[in-house]
PDB file as gemmi writes it, atoms N, CA and C in Angstrom:
CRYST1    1.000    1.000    1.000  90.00  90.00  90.00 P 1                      
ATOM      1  N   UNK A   1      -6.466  12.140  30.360  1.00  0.00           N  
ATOM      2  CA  UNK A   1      -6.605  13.260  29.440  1.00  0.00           C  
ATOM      3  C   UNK A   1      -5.550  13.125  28.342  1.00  0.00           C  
ATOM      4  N   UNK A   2      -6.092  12.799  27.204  1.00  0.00           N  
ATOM      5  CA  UNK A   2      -4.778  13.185  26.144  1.00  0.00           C  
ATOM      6  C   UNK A   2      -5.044  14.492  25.409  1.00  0.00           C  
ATOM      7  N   UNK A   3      -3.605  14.646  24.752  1.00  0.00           N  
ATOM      8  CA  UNK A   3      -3.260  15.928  24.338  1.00  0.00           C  
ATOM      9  C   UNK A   3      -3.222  15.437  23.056  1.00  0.00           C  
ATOM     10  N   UNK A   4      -3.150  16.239  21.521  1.00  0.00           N  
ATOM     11  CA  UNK A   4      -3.382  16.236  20.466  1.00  0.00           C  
ATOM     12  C   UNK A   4      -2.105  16.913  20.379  1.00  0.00           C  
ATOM     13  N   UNK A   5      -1.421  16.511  19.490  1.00  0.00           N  
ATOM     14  CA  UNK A   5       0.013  17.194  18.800  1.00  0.00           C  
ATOM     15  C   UNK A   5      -0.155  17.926  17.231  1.00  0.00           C  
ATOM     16  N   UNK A   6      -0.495  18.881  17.071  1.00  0.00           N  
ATOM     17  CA  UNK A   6      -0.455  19.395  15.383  1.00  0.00           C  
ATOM     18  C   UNK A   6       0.900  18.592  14.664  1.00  0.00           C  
ATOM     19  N   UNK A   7       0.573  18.175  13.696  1.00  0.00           N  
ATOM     20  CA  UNK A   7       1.999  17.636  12.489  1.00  0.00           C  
ATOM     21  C   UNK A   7       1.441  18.535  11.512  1.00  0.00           C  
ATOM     22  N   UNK A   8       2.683  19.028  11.350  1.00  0.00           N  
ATOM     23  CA  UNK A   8       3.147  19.757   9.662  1.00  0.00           C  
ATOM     24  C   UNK A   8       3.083  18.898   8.812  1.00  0.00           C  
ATOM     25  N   UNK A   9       2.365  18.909   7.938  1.00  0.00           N  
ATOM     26  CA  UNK A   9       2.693  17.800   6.996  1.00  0.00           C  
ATOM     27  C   UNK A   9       3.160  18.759   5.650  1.00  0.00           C  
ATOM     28  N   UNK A  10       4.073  18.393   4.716  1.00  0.00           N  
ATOM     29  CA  UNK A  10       4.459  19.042   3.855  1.00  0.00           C  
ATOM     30  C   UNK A  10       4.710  17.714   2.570  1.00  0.00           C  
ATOM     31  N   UNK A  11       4.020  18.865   1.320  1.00  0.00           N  
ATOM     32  CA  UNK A  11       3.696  18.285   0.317  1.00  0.00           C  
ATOM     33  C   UNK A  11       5.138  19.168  -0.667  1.00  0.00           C  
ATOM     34  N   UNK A  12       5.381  17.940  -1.380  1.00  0.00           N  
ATOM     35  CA  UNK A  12       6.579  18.741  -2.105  1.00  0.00           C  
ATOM     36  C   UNK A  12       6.738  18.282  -3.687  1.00  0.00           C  
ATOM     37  N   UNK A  13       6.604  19.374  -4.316  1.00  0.00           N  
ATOM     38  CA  UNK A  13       6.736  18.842  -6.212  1.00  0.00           C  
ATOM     39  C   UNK A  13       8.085  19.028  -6.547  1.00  0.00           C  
ATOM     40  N   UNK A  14       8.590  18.033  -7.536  1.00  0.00           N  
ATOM     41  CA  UNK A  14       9.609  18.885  -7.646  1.00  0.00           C  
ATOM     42  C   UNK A  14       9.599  19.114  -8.544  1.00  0.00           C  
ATOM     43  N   UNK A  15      11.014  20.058  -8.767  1.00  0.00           N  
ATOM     44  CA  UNK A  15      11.169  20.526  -9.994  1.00  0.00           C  
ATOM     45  C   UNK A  15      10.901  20.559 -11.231  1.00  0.00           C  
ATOM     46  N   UNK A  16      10.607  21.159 -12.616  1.00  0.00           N  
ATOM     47  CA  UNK A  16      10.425  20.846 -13.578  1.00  0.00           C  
ATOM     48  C   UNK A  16      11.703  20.511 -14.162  1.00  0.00           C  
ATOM     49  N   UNK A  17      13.071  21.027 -14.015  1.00  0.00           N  
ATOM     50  CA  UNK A  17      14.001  20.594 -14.636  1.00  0.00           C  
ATOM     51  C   UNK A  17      14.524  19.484 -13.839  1.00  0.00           C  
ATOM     52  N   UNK A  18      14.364  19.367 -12.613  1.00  0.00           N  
ATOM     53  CA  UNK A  18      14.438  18.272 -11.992  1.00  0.00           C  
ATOM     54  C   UNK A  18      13.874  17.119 -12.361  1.00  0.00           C  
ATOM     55  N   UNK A  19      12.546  17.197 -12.484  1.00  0.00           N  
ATOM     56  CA  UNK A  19      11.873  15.637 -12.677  1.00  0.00           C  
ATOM     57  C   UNK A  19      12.285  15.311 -14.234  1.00  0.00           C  
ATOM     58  N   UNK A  20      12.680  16.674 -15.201  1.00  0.00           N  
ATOM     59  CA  UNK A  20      13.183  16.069 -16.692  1.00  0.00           C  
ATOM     60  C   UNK A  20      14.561  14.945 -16.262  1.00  0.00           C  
ATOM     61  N   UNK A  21      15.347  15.949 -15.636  1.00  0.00           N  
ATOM     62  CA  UNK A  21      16.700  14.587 -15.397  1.00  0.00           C  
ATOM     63  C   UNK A  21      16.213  13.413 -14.704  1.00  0.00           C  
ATOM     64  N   UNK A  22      15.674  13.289 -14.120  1.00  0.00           N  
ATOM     65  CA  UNK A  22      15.225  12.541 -12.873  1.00  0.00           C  
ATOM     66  C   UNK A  22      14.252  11.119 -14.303  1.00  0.00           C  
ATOM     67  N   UNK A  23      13.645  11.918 -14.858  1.00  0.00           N  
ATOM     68  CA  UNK A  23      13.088  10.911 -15.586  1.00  0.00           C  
ATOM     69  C   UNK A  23      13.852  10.598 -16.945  1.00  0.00           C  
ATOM     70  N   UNK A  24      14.849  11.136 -16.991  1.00  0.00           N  
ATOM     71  CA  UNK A  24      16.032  10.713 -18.211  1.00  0.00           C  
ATOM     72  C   UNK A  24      16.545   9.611 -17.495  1.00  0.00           C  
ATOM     73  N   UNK A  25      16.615   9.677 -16.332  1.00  0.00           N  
ATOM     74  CA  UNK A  25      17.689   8.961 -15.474  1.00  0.00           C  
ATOM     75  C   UNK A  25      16.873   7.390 -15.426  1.00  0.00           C  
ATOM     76  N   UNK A  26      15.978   7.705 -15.096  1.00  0.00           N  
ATOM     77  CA  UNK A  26      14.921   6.379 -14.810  1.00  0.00           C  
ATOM     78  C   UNK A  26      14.829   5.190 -16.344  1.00  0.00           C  
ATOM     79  N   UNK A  27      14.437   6.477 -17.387  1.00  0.00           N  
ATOM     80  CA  UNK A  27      14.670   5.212 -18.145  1.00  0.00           C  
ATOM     81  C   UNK A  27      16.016   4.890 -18.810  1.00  0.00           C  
ATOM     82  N   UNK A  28      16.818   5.697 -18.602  1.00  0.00           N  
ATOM     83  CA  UNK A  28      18.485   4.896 -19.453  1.00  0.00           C  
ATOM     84  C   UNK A  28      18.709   3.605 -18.473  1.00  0.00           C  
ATOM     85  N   UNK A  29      18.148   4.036 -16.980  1.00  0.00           N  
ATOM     86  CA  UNK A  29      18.520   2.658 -16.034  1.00  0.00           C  
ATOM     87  C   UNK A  29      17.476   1.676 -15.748  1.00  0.00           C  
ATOM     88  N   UNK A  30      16.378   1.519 -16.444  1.00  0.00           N  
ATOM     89  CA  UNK A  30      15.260   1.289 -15.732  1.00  0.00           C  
ATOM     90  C   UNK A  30      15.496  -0.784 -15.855  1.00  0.00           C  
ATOM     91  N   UNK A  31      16.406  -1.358 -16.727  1.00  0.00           N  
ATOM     92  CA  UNK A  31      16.919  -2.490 -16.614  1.00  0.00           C  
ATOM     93  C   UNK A  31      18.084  -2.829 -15.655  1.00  0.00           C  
ATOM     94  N   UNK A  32      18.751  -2.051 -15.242  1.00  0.00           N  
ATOM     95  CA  UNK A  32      19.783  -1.954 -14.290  1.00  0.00           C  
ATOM     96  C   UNK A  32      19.920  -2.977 -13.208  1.00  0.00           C  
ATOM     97  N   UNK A  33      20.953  -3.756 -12.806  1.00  0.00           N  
ATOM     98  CA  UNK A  33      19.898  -4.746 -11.692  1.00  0.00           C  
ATOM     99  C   UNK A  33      20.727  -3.914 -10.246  1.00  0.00           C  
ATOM    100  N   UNK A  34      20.504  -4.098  -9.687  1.00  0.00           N  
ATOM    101  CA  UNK A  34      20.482  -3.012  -8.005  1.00  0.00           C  
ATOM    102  C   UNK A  34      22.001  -2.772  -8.169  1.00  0.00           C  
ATOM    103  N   UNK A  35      22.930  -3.357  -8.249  1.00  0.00           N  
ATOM    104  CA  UNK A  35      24.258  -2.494  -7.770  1.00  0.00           C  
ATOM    105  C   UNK A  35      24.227  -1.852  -9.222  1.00  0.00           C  
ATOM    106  N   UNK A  36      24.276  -1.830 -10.008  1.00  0.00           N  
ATOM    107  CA  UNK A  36      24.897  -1.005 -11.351  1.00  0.00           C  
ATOM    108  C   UNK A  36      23.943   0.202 -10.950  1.00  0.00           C  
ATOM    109  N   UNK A  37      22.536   0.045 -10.565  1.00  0.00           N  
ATOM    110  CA  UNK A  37      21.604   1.042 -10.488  1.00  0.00           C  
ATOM    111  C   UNK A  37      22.393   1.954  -9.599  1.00  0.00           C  
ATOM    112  N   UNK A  38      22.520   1.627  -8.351  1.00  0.00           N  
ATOM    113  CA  UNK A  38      23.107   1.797  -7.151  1.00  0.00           C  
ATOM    114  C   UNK A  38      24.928   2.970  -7.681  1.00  0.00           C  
ATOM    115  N   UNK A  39      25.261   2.283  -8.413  1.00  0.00           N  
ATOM    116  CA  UNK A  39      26.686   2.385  -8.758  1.00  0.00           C  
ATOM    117  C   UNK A  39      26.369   4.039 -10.318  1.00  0.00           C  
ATOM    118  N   UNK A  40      25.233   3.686 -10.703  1.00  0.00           N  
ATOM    119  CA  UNK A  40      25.442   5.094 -11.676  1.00  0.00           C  
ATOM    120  C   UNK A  40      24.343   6.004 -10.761  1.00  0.00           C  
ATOM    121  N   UNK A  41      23.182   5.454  -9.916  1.00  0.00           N  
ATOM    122  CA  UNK A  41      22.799   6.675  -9.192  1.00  0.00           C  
ATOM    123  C   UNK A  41      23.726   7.434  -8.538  1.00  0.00           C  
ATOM    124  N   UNK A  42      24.877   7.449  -7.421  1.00  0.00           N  
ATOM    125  CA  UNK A  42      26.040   8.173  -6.444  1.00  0.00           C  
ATOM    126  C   UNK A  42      26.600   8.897  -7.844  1.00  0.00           C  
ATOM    127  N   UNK A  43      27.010   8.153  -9.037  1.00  0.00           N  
ATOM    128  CA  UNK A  43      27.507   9.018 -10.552  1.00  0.00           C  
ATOM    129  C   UNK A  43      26.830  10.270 -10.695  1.00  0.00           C  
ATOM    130  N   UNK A  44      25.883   9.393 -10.548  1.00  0.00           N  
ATOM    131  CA  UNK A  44      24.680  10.875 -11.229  1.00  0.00           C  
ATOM    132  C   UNK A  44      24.617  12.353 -10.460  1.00  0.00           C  
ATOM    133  N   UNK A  45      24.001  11.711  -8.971  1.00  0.00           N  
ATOM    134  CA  UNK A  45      23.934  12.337  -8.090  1.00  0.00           C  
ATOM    135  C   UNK A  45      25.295  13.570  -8.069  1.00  0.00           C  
ATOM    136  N   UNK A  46      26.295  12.658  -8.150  1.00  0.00           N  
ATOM    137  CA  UNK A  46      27.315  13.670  -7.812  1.00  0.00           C  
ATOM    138  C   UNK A  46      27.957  14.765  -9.079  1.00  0.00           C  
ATOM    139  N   UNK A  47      26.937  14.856 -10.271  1.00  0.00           N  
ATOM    140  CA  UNK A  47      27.538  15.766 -11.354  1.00  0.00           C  
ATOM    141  C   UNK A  47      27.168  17.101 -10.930  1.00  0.00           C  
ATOM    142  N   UNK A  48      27.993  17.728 -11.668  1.00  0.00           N  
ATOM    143  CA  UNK A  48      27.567  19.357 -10.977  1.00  0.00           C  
ATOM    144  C   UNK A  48      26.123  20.345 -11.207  1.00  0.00           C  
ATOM    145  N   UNK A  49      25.786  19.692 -12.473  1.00  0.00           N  
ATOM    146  CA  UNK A  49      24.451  20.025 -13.002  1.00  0.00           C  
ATOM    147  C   UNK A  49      23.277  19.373 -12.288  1.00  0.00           C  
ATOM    148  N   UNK A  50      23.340  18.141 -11.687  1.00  0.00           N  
ATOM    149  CA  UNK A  50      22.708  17.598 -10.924  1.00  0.00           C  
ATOM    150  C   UNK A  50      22.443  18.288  -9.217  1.00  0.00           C  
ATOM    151  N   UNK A  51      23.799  17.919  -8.703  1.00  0.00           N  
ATOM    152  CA  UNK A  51      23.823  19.209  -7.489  1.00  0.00           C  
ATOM    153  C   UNK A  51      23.377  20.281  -7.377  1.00  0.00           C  
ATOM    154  N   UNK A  52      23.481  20.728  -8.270  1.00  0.00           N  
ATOM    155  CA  UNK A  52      22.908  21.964  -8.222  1.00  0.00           C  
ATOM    156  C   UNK A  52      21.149  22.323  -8.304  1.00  0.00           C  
ATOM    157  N   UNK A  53      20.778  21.258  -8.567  1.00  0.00           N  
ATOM    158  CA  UNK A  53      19.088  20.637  -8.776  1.00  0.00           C  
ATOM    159  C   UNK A  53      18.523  20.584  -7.727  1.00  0.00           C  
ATOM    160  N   UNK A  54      19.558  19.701  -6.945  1.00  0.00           N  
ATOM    161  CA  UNK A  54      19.243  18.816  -5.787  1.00  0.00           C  
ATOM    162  C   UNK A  54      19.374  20.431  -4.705  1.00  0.00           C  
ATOM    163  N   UNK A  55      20.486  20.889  -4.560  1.00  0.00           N  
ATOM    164  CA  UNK A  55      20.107  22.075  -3.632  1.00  0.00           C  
ATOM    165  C   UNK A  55      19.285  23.175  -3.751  1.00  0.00           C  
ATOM    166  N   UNK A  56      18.585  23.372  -5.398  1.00  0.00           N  
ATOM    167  CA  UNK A  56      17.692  23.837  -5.280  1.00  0.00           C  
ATOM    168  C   UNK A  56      16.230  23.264  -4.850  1.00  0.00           C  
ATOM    169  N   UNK A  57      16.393  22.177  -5.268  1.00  0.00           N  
ATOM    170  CA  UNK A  57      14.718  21.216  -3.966  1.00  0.00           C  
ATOM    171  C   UNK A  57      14.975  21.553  -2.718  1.00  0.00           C  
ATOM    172  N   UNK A  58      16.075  21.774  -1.886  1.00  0.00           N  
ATOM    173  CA  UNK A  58      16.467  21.359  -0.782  1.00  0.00           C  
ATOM    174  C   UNK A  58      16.011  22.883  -0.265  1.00  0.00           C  
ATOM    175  N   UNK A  59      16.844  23.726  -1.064  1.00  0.00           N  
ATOM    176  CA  UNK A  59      16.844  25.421  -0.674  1.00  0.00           C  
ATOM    177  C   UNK A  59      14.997  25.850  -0.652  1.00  0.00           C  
ATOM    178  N   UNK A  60      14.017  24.983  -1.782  1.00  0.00           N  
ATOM    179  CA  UNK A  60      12.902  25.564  -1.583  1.00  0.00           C  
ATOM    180  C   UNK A  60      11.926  24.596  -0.646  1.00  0.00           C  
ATOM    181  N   UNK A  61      12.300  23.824  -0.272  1.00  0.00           N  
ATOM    182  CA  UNK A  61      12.149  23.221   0.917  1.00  0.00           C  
ATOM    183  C   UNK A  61      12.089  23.893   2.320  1.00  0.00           C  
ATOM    184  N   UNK A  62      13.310  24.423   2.334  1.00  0.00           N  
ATOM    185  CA  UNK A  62      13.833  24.590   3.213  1.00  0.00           C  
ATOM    186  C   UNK A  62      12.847  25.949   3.261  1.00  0.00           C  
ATOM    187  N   UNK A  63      13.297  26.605   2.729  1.00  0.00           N  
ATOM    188  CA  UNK A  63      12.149  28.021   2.225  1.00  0.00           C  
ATOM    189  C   UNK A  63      10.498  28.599   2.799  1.00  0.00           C  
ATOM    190  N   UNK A  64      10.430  27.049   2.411  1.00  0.00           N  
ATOM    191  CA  UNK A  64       8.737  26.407   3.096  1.00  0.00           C  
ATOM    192  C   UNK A  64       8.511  26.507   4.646  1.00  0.00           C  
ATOM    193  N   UNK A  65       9.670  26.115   5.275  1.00  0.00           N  
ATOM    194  CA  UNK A  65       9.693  25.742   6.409  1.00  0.00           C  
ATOM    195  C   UNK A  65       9.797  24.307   6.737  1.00  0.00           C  
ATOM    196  N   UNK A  66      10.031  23.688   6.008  1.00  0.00           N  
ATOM    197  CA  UNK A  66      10.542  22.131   6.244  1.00  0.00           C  
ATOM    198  C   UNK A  66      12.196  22.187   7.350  1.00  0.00           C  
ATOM    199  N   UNK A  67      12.094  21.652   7.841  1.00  0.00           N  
ATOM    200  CA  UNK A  67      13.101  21.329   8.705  1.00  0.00           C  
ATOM    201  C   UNK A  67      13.863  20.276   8.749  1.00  0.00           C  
ATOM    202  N   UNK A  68      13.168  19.011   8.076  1.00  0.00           N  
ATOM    203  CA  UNK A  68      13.884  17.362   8.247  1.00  0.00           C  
ATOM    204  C   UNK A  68      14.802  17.097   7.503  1.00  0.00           C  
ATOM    205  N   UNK A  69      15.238  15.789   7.435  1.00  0.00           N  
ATOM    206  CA  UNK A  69      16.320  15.439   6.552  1.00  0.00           C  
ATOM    207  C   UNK A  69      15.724  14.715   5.060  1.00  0.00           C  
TER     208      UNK A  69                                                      
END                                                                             
């Protein structure tokens, strides 16, 4: 006898001011070769205007009922 497990599957857009940086970001680096990429993404990531992006995806995520990492 098997049992069937329901999965949540969750669909997620993001942001509109998000995907603007997100796609500023893509093309100033889009020649980049992996460590420089690597080396201004953690830059990026860590500005305060950015953070603050990122915990709002996270917060309406979370919102949803998403649980993962």
């Amino acid at each position: 006898m098997s049992t069937k497990v329901a999965m949540q599957i969750f669909r997620h857009d993001f942001g509109e001011k998000f995907m603007e940086k997100l796609e500023q970001f893509a093309i100033i680096h889009k020649y980049d070769d992996r460590k420089d990429f690597k080396d201004a993404w953690n830059k990026w990531t860590e500005q305060d205007s950015i953070q603050s992006l990122i915990h709002q995806e996270i917060n309406q995520l979370q919102n949803s009922g998403y649980k993962g990492d």
